[in-house]
C-alpha positions as CSV (number, residue, x, y, z in Angstrom):
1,X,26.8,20.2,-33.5
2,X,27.1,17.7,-36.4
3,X,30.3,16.8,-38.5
4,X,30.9,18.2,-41.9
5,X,32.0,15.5,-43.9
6,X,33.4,15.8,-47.0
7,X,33.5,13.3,-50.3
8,X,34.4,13.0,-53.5
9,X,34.1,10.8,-56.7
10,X,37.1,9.2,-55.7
11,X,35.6,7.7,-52.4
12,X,32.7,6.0,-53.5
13,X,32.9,2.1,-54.5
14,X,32.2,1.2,-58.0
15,X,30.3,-2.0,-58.8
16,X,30.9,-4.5,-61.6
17,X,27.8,-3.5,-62.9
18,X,28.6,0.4,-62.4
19,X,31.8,-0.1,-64.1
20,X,30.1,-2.1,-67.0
21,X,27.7,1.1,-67.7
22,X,30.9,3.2,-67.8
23,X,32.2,1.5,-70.0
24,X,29.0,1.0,-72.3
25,X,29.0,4.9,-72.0
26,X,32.5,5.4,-72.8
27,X,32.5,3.4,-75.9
28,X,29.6,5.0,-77.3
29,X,29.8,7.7,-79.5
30,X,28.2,11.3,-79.4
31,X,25.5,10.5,-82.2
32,X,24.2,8.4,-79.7
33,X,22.9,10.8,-77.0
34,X,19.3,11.1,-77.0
35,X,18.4,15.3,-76.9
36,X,15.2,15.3,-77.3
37,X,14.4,16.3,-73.5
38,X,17.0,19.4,-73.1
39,X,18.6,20.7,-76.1
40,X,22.2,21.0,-77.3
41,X,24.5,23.5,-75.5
42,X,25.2,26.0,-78.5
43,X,28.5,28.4,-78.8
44,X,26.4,31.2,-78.0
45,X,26.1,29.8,-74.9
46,X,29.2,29.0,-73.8
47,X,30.4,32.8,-75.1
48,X,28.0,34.0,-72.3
49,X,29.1,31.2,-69.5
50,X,30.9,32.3,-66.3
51,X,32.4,30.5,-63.5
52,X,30.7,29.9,-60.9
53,X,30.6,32.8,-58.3
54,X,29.9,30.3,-55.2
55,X,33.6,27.9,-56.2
56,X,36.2,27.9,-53.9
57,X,39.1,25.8,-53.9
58,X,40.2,24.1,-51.2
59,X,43.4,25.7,-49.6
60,X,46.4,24.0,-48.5
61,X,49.0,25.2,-46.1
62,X,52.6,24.5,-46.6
63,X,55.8,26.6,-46.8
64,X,57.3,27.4,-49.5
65,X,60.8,29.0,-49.9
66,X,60.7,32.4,-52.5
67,X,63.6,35.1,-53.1
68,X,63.3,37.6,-51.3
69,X,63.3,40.3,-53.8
70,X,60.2,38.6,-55.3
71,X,58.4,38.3,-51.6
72,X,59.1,42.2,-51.5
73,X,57.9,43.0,-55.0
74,X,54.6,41.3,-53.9
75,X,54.3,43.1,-50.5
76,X,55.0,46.7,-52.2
77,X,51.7,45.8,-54.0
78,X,49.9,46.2,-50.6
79,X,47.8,43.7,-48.2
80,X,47.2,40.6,-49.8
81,X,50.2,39.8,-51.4
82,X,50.1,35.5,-50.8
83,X,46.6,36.0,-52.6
84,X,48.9,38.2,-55.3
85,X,50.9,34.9,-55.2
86,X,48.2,32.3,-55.9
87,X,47.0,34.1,-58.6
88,X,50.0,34.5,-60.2
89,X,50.6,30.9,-59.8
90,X,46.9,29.9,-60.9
91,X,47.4,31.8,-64.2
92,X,50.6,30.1,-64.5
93,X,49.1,26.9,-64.1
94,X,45.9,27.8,-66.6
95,X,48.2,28.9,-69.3
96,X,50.4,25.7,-69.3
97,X,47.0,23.5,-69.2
98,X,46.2,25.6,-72.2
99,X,49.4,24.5,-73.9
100,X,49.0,20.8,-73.0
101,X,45.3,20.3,-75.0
């Protein structure tokens, strides 16, 4: 049975020259990017767009300290009340990154 290994963005090693590209990219400005082999994404588009059915985030375990009255208000709900939880939290989380851009 092999190992499932997973990496990110964060664990590969930039080179000089990598970084120099970045930055090349970076500075550059939109005008700039050749379309003429896939064309521009229009709002149509994105009005249509969905999330991808196949994303999962990665879960965490930890403990976490609630009031009791909330923990009970979220069991009366029925089975699934720390999933309740997480996506009350993730909306939480969604509207206040709404705020901030």
């Amino acid at each position: 049975m092999t190992k499932i290994v997973r990496r990110t963005l964060a664990d590969c090693k930039i080179t000089p020259k990598q970084r120099r590209d970045l930055a090349k990219l970076a500075a550059g400005t939109d005008s700039t990017i050749d379309l003429s082999d896939i064309p521009e994404l229009t709002e149509k588009f994105w009005r249509n767009a969905v999330r991808n059915p196949f994303y999962r985030p990665l879960k965490k375990q930890l403990t976490l300290r609630l009031d009791a009255d909330v923990i009970a208000w979220l069991q009366r709900q029925g089975k699934g009340y720390q999933t309740r939880a997480n996506a009350l939290l993730r909306a939480a989380m969604l509207h206040d990154a709404d705020k901030v851009s």
